[in-house]
Structure formats: C-alpha cells, structure tokens
N, C-alpha and C positions, 0 to 999 in steps of 0.2 A: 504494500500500500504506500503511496506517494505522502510523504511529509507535507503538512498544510501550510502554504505561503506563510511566507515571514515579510518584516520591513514596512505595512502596509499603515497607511492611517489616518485618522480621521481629522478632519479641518474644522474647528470649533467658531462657528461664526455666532457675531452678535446682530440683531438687526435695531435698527434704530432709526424708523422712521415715524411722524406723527398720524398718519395715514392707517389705523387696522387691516384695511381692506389691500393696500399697497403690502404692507410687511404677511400678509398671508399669501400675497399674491410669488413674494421672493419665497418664500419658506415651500410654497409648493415648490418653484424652478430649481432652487439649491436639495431639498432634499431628494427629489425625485431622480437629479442628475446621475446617468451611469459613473460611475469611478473613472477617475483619471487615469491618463497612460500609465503611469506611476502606482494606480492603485489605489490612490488615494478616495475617499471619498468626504461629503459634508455633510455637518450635522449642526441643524438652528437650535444653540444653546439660549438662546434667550432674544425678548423683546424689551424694547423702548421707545416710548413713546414722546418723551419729551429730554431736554440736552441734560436736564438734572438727572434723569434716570439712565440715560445711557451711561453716564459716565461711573454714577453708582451698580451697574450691572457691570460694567468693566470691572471695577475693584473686584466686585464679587465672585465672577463667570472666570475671567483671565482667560477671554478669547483668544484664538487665534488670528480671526479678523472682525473688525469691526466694520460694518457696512452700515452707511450713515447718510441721512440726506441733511441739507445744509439750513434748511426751514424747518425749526423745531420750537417749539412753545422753549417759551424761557430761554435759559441760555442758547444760543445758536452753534449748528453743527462746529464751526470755527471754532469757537472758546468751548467745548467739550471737545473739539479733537486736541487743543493743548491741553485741555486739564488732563486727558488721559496718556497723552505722550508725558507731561512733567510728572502724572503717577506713575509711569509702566508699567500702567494696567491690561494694555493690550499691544501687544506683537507688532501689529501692522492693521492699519484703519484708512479706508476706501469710503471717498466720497459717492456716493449717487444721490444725482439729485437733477432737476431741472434747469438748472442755471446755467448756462455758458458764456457767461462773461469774463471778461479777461480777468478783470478785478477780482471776482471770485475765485477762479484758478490761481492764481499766483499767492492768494492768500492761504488756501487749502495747502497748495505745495509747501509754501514757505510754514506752514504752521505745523510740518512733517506728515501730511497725507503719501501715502506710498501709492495712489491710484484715484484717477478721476473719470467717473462714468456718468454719465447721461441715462437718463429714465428710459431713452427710446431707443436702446441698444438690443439686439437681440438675447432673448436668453441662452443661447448656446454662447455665446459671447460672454454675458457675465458669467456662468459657470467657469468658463476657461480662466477672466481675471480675476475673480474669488482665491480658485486653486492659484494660480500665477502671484498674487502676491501673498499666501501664504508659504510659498516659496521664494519670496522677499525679491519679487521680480515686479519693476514697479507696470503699471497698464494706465494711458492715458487716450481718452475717446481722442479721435482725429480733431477736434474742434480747440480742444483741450491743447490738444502738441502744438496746434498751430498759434494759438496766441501764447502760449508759451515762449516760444521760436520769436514770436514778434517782438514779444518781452525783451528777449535778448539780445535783438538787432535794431531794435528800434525802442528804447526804453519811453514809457509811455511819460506826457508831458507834465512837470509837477499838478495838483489839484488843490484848488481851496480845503478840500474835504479830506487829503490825506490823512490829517491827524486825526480821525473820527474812523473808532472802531465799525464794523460790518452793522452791529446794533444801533451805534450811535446814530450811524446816516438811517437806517427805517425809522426813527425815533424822530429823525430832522425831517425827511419826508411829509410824514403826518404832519408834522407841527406846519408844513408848511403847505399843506391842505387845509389849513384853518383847523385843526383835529383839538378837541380838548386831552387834559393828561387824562379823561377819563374814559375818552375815546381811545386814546391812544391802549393803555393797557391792556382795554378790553380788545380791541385790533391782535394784539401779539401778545396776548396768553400772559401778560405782565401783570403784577399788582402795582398800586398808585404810587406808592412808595417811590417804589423801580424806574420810574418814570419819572418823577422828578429827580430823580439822584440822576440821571440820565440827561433830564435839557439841566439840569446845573452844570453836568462835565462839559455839555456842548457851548454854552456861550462864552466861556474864554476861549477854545481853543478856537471860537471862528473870532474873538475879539468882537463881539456885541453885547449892548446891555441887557435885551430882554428878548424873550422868544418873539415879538414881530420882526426885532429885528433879525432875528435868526434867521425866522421865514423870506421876509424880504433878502435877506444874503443867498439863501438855497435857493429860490426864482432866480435871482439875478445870475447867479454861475454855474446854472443847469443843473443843479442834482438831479440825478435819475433816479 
C-alpha cells in the first residue's frame, strides 16, 4: 500500500468585508477551490465585518491571509491593514475591494498590502492570488500595476489634501456637502464623538478656522 502524501496544506484565510452577502459569496469561491498544484488547499477561518473586528480576528485567528476590502465601518481597511502588520497578527493581507484609484493603491502598498485585487476579477483568478500570496508572492490587478508604474515614473503632483488620512478626506467630503457631524457619523458607521475628533484634526492641517471654511477649501481644490 502506497504511503499517504506528505508536505501538503492548508491556507488559513481571514475574510473581512462589511458586505454578509459578499464575504459568503468568497467563502463559497475559496472553499470550494480544487487544491493547488502544490497541494495546497483553503480554508475561511473567520469573518469580519467591520476594520475593528478584522483586526481583533487577526490577533485571535493568526491567518495566513487576510482578505480585506478597503470600505469598512469604522476604522478603514488602510488603518487595520497597519494595525495588523504593527501587531503580526497576520502573514500577508490582500486588499479587494472596488477602488482603483491610484491614491488608494499606493496607500495599500505603502501601508504593507502584499496584493491588490479588484471585486470584478475572476474567481479562478482570486483563488490562484489567495494561494500566491500565501506563498509570499505579491498579485496586483492590471489597473493596480499600472498606476503603480505611473507612480514611479511620473510621481503624482503634490495635493492640498496630502496631509489628510484616507478617513480624514470622507470626513472633509461630507462636510463639504453641507453634511452635519450627525450626518456624517451616521454616513460611515462612526459615533459623534469620532467625528468631531476628526474635523478638529482637519482644520489645521488645511490651515482654516472653521469647517465652512474647510468646505469652501475642498470645493475650491477638487476633492474627490
């Protein structure tokens, strides 16, 4: 009788999107996936729902990848992809999400993202870069590579907004849609609190006194 394969095993992912219906959607694609050339195969060690939880399921789970989209109630995928890189609580943590702006990517990579996918990627695709950067082999969508690339041959032109975290700028947005801070919270899963801790960090670092003029400064220099 032939000895039973040796070597073989299994890729502990986290999922971490706010979306139930999305993260059941991965959990069927990843668990369902044949084994890797290698042998390998995946297994959805846990969910979350929001960027507080993901990062608390990290402590806890000690994935091998974290798969993460970048729109999550409360902290945002960016500031729980550092909290979990400055805990190493997880291996290697893979953006998806819908976003492909350059801004974004450059801020995922720079904040130690090993991989950036896009929602409308195939699923034989994402299986392949799940297993690939569980293998510490980084995967970036085509959209991805290419503003990256630009990044680095054309660095993009300074911004009023640089100094304004991922959060701060939705938080400047709102306000400058006329949004109250009660509006705003309830928009992005924040409490009031949060929100005003939030337009207080923003008006020195744009050098205004009050949130009109905030808003008035974000009109005037395009925030998107």
């Amino acid at each position: 009788m032939s000895a039973p394969a040796t070597g073989t095993r299994t890729v502990r992912v986290l999922l971490a999107d706010d979306h139930q219906v999305v993260r059941a959607g991965l959990r069927m694609i990843l668990t369902d996936a044949p084994p890797a050339p290698n042998g390998a195969t995946l297994d959805v060690v846990g969910e979350a729902s929001t960027g507080e939880e993901a990062v608390a399921q990290a402590a806890r789970l000690r994935p091998d990848v974290v798969l993460m989209d970048l729109l999550m109630p409360g902290i945002d995928g960016i500031e729980a992809l550092r909290r979990m890189r400055a805990a190493g609580t997880a291996r290697t943590i893979v953006i998806l999400t819908t976003l492909d702006d350059d801004a974004r990517v450059r801020e995922a990579v720079q904040a130690g993202a090993l991989g950036y996918l896009l929602k409308d990627m195939l699923a034989e695709d994402l299986v392949r870069a799940v297993h690939a950067a569980a293998a510490g082999t980084p995967t970036l969508d085509p959209r991805a590579q290419h503003y990256l690339m630009r990044h680095l041959t054309e660095p993009a032109p300074a911004s009023p907004f640089d100094g304004l975290t991922p959060r701060e700028r939705d938080v400047l947005r709102l306000v400058a849609q006329g949004r109250s801070n009660k509006e705003i919270a309830a928009t992005l899963f924040l409490s009031l609190g949060t929100v005003k801790g939030y337009v207080s960090a923003i008006l020195p670092k744009l050098g205004v006194g009050d949130r009109t003029q905030a808003a008035l400064f974000a009109t005037k220099h395009g925030l998107e």
